[in-house]
VODRENTOR-280468 format. One record per atom (N, C-alpha, C): x, y, z. Coordinates in steps of 0.001 Angstrom, whole numbers, plus 500000, padded with zeros to 6 digits. Layout:
VODRENTOR-280468
XYZ
...
This chain:
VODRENTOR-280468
858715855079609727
858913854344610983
858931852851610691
859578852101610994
859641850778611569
858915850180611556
857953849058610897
857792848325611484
858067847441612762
857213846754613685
857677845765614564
857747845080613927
858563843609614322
858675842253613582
857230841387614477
857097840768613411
855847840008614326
856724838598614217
856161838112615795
856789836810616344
856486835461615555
856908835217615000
856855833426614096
856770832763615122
855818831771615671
855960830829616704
855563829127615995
856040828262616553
855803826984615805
855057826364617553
854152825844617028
853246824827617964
853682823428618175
854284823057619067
855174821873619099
854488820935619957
853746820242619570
852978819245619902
853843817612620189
855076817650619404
855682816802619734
855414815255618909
854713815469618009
854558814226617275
855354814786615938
855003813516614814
855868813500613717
856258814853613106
854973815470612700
855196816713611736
855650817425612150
855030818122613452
855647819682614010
857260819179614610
857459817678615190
859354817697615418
859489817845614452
859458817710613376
860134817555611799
860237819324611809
858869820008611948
859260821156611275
860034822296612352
860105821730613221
861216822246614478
862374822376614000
862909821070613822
863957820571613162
864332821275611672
863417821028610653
863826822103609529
863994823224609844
863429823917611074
863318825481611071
864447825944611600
864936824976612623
866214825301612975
867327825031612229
867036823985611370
868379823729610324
868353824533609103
867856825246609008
867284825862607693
866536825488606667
866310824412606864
865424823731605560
864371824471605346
863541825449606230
862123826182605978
863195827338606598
862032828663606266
862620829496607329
862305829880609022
863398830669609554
863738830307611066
861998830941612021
862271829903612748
860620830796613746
861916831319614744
861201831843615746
861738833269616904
861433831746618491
860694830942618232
860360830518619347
859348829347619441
859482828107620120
858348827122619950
858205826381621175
856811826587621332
855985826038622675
855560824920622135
855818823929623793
855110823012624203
854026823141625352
852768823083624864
852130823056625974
851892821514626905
852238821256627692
852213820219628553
851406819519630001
850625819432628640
849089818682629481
849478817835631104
850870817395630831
851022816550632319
850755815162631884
850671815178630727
849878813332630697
850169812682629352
851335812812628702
851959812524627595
852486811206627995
852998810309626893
853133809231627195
854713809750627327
854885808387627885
856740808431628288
857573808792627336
857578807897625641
858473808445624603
858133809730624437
857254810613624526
857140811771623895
857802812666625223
857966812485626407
859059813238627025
860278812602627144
860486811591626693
862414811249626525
862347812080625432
861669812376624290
861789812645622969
861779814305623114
861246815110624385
861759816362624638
862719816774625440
863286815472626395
864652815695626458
865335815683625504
865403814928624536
866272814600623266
866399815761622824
865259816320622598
865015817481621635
865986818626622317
865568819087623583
866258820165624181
867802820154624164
868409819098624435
869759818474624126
870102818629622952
869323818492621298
869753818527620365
869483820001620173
869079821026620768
868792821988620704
869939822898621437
870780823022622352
871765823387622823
873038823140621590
873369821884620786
874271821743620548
874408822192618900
873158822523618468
872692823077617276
871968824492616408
871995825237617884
871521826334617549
869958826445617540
869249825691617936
868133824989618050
867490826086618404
865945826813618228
865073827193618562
864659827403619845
864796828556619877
864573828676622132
862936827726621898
863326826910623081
861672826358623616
861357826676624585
859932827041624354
859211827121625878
858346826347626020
858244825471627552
857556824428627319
856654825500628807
855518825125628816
854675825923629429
853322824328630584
853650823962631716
852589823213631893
851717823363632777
850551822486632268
849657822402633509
849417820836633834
848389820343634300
848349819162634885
846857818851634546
846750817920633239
845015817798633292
844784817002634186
845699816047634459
845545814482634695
845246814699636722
845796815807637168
845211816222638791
843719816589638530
843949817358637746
842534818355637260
841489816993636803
841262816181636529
840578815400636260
839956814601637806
840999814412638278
841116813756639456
840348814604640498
840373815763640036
839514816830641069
838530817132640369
838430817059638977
837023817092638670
836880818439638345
837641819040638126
837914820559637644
838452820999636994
838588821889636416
839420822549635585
841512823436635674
841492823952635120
843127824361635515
842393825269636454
841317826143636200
840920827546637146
840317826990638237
840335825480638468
839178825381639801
838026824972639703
837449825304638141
835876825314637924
835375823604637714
833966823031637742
833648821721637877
833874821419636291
833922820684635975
833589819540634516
834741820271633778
835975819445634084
836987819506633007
836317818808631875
836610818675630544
835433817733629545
836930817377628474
837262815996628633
837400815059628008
836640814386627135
836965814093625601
835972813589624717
835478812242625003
835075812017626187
834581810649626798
833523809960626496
833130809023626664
831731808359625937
830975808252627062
829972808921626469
828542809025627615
827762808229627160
827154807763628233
825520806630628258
824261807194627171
824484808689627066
823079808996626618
823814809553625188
825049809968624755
824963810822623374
826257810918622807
826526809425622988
828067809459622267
828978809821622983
829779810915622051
831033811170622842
830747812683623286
831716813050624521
831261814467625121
832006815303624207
831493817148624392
832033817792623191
833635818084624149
834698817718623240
836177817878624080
836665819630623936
836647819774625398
837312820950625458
838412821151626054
839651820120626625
840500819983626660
842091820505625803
841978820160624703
842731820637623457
842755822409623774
841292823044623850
841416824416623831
841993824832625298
841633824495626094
842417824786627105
843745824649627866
844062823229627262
845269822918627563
846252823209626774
845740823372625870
846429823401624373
846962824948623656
845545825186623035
845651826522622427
845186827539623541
844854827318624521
845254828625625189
846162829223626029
846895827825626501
848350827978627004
849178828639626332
849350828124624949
850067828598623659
849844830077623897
848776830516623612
848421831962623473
848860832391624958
848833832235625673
848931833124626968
851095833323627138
851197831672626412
852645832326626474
852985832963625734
852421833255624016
852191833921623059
852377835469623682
851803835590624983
851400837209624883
852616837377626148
853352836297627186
854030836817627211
855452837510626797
855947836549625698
856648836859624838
856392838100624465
855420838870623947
855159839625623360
855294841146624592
855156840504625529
854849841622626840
853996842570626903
852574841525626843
851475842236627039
851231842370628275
850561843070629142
849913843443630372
848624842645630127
847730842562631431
846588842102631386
845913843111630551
844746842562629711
843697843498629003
844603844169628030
845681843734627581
846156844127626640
846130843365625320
845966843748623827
845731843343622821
846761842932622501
846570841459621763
847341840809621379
848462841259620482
849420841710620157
849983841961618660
850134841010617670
850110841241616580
850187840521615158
851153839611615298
850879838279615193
852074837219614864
851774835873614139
852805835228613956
852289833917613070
852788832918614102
851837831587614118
851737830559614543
851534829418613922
852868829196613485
853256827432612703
852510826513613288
851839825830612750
851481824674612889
851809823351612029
852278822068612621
852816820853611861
852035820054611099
851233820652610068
850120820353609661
850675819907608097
850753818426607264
851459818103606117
850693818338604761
850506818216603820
850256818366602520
849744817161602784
849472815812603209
848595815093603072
847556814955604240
847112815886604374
846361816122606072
846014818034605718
845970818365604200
845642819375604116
844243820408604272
843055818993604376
841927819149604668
842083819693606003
843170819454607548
843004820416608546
843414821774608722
843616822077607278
844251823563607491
842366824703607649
842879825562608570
841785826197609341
842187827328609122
841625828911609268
841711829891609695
841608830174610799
842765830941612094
842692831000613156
841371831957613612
840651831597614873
839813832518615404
839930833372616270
842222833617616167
842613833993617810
842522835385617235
842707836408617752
843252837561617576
844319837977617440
844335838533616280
845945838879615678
846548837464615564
846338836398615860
847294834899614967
846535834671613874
847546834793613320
847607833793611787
848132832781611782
847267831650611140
847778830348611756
849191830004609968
850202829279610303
851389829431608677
851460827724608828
851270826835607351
851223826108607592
852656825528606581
853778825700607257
854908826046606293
855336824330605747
854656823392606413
855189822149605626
854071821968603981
852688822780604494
851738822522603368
852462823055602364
853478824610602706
853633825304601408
854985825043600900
855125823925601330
856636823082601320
856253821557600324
855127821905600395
854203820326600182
855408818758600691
855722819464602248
856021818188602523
855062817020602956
855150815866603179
854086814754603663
854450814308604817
853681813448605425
853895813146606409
855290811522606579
854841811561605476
855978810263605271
857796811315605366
857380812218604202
858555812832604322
859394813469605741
858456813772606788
858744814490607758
859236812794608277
858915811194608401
859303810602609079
860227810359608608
860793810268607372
862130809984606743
863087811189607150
862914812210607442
863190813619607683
864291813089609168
863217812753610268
863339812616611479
864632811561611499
864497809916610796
865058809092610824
866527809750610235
866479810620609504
867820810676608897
868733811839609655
868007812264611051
868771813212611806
869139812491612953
868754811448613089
868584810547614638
867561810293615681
866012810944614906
865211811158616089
864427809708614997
864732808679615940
863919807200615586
861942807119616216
861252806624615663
860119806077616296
859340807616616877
859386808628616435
858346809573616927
856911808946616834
856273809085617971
854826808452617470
853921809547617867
853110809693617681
851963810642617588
851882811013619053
851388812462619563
850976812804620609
850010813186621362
849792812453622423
848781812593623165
848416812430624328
847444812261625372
847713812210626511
847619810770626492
847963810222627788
848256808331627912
846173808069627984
845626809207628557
844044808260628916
843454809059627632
843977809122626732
842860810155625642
841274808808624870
840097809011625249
840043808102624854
839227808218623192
840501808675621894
840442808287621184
841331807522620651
842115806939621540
843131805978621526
842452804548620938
843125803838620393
843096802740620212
843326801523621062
842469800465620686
842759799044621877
844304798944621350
845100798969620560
846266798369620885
847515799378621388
846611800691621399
847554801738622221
847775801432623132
845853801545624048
845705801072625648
845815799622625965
846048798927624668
847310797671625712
848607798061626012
848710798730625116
850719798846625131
851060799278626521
849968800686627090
850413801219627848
849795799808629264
848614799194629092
848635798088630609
849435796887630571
850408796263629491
851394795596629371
852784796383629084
853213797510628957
854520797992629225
854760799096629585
853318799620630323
853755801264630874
852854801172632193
852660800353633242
852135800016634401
851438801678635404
852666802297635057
852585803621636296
851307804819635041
851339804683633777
850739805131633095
849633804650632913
848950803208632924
847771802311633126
846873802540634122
848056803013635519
847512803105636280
846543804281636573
847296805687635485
846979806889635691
845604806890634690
845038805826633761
844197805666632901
842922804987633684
843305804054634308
841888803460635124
841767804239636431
842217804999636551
842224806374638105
841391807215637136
841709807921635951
840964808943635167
839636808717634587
839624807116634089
838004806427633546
837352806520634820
837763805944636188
836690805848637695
836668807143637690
837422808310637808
836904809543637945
836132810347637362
835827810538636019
835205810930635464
833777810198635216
833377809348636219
832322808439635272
831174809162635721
831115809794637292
829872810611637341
829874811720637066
831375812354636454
831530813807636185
830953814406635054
829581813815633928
829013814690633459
827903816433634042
827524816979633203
826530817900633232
825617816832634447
824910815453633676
823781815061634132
824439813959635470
825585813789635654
826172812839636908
826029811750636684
825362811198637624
824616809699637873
823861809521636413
823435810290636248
821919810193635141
822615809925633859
824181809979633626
824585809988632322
826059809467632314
826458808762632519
827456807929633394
828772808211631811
830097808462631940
830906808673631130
832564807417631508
832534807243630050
834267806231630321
835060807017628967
836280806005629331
837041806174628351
837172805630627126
836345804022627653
836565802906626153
834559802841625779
834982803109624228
834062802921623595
832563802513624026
833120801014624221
831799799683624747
831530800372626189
831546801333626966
831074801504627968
831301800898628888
832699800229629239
832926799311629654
833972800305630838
834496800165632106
835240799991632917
836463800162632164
837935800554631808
838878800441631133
839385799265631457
839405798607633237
840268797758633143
839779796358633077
838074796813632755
837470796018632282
837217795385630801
837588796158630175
836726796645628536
838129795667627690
837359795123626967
838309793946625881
838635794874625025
839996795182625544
841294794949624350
842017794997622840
841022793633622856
841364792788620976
841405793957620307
842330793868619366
842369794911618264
841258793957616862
840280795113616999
839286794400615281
840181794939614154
838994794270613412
839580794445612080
839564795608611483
839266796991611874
838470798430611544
839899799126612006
840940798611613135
841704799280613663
842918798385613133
843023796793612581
844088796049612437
844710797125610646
843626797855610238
843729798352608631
843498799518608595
843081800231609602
842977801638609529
844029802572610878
844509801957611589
845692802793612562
846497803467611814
846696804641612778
847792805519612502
848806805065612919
850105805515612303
851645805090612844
851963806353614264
């Protein structure tokens, strides 16, 4: 008898590596995945959705990889102080008064479990039905090999096809530049606050409607810990108000930023 084929899926997060390995997978440079999700937090900065129009467009005219982009909305959900299900304390890795930063559970929910739920419908599971066996690409480079993980999902195996490509991350941007996709920059939501001061200037000097959605998300969340009042949470570091909190890029971030 037959094997089934198990589903190759690529995790399309939308920054440098995983467009790159979109892009190889559909051009042949690696081999082909069956299908690649975006999960869509609702709160990406502006280039990274011109950059999935782009994508979908270059994807029609190329044979491109069916996408499924799958969303929810953290950035309401914050605003209500809840979760996608309704429930209290969405948790953003925010900086609290009493213990650093909060533990972020955002990523898993917005992220990898969207993935998986479209994972299973592809697959056409019923509720309470077991996952079947498949692989799940992730854009993870040969110089960033310390994040390669073993999945904890059921039945995914996580394939980390640029590591076993030993492409880099440089290579995937030279990759990008030489197909037409210019300036990919890393992805994330516009209020994430492990952003950098010269991110969250960019966006309160040239992205106004996105600034705005950042000092709406710091006032909302500030009594939304476990402890409320008793443990007060922001977005910027110094504990500061966002549209309060200085800016200046130091010297820790003028020599250590990511592109």
């Amino acid at each position: 008898m037959k094997a089934k084929k198990r589903l190759k899926i690529i995790s399309l997060g939308l920054g440098v590596q995983s467009t790159a390995l979109y892009l190889m997978s559909s051009l042949g440079y690696v081999a082909r995945a069956d299908y690649a999700i975006f999960a869509d937090p609702g709160a990406e900065h502006p280039k990274t959705y011109r950059l999935l129009t782009r994508l979908k467009e270059w994807s029609k005219h190329n044979n491109g990889i069916p996408l499924c982009i799958e969303k929810k909305n953290l950035y309401k959900d914050l605003l209500r102080g809840t979760n996608s299900l309704g429930k209290k304390f969405v948790t953003i890795p925010a900086f609290s008064e009493s213990k650093g930063m909060i533990q972020r559970q955002c990523t898993g929910e917005y992220k990898i479990w969207t993935v998986k739920d479209k994972i299973r419908e592809l697959q056409g599971l019923k509720p309470r039905q077991r996952m079947k066996p498949c692989e799940l690409w992730l854009g993870i480079s040969l110089d960033e090999i310390q994040r390669m993980k073993e999945s904890r999902l059921y039945n995914v195996d996580y394939i980390y096809p640029l590591i076993d490509e030993r492409i880099t991350r440089s290579d995937c941007r030279t990759f990008l530049e030489d197909k037409g996709f210019h300036n990919v920059i890393k992805s994330a939501c516009v209020f994430c606050p492990y952003q950098s001061n010269s991110q969250y200037k960019d966006l309160k000097h040239n992205y106004p409607r996105e600034w705005n959605k950042v000092v709406k998300v710091d006032n909302a969340i500030r009594n939304n810990t476990k402890r409320g009042h008793k443990d007060k949470a922001y977005l910027h570091r110094t504990l500061a108000p966002i549209d309060e909190a200085y800016l200046q890029e130091d010297q820790e971030e003028l020599f250590m930023c990511e592109e």
